[in-house]
C-alpha positions, 0 to 999 in steps of 0.5 A, a space after each residue: 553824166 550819160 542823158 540819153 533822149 527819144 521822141 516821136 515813137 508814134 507807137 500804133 498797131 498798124 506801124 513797126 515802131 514799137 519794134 523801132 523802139 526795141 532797136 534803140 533801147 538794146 543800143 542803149 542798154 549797153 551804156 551806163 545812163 544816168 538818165 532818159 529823157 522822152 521829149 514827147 509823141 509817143 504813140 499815134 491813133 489815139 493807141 492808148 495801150 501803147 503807153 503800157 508797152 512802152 512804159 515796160 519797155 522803158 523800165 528795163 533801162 532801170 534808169 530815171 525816165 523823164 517825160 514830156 506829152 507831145 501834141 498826139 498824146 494823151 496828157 491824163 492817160 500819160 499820167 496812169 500810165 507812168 504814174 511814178 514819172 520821175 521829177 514830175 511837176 503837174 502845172 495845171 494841165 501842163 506835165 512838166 519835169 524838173 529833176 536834179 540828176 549827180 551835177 546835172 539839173 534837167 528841166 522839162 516843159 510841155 509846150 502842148 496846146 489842146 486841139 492843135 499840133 502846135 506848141 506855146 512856150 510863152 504861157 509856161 515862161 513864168 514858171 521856167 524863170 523861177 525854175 532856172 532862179 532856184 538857188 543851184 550851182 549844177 549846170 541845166 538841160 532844158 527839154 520839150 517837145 516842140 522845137 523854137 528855131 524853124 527847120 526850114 521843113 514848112 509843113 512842120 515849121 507852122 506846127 513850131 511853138 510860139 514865144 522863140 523870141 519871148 524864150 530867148 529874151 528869158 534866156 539871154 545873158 541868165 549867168 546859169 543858162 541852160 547848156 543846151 536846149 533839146 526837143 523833138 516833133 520834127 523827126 529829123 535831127 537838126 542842131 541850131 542856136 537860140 540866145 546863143 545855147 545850142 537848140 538841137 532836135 532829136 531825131 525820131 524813132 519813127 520814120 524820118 521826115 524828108 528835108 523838104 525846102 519846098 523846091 520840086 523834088 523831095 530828097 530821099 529818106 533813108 534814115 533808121 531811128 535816131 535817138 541823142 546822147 548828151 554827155 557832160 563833162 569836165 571838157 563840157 557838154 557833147 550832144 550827138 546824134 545817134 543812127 540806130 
């Protein structure tokens, strides 16, 4: 099983990402997806008609496409846009997707908060629990936007999704816990742990952000768009980090 995952396009007139993007779909189209997975931010400036040519984009993949919203999209106009988004799950406002791929289950959440470039995942905890109960042997990726473990970059870090902790009480010890959580927002690729699953961030397909700590000096960024692979085997699940 081949999930390939994107985030932040940030798709505007005023930006190259659309062309961005172009570069990491034809790096893409040489493999043979079962799936793609768009963790959410996909266009910026309120550019509405970028969901259209993103979604064309997107269809030339000719492979399932899962979506979750990021906190500068559009939930309804997302909706239109990609009308037949596969394993959609609408929970009130919320665009959640759950999608059984061959072995291999994918669970979206949308970890959005209107008004605010910040996240919750407490308030959608009781729907993933009686998602990740449903009787199934197949092993679970677990998506969103946000990111839940702190990337030590502090202007993005007040922008994380509440309910780490409340997260990984949910997770801990569950005998079919996900294999990996994996996310965006950052636009920087990072890996770490939560409840002992491996929590990676995909990195973007718009510029990166630097990885500032807060000292002086802020280091260089030099990085092209970055998208992940996660391949599941029987050895186990692989997720890399892709420089495009």
């Amino acid at each position: 099983m081949i999930v390939a995952q994107i985030s932040d396009i940030h798709a505007a007139p005023n930006n190259d990402n659309l062309l961005r993007l172009n570069r990491a779909l034809s790096w893409l189209s040489v493999l043979e997806l079962d799936a793609l997975v768009v963790s959410g931010d996909l266009i910026d400036d309120d550019w509405t008609d970028g969901y259209a040519a993103i979604a064309a984009r997107l269809g030339a993949l000719n492979c399932p496409v899962m979506l979750v919203p990021g906190n500068s999209d559009d939930r309804r106009l997302m909706r239109t846009s990609f009308a037949t988004r596969y394993g959609a799950v609408d929970d009130c406002d919320a665009m959640h997707f759950v999608a059984q791929i061959g072995g291999l289950k994918l669970v979206g959440i949308d970890t959005c908060l209107p008004g605010t470039s910040a996240g919750d995942v407490v308030q959608h905890l009781t729907w993933l629990e009686r998602v990740l109960k449903e009787p199934a042997s197949s092993p679970t990726l677990l998506f969103s936007h946000h990111h839940f473990v702190p990337s030590g970059i502090a202007p993005i870090d007040a922008v994380i999704a509440e309910g780490k902790a409340e997260l990984g009480d949910l997770l801990t010890g569950r005998s079919l816990a996900p294999l990996a959580i994996s996310c965006g927002h950052v636009h920087r690729p990072m890996s770490a742990m939560l409840a002992g699953i491996p929590a990676h961030i995909c990195g973007s397909i718009c510029p990166a952000n630097p990885l500032w700590f807060g000292g002086q000096n802020i280091p260089a960024v030099n990085e092209p768009p970055m998208i992940m692979v996660h391949r599941l085997t029987r050895d186990g699940l692989v997720s890399s980090h892709v420089a495009v």
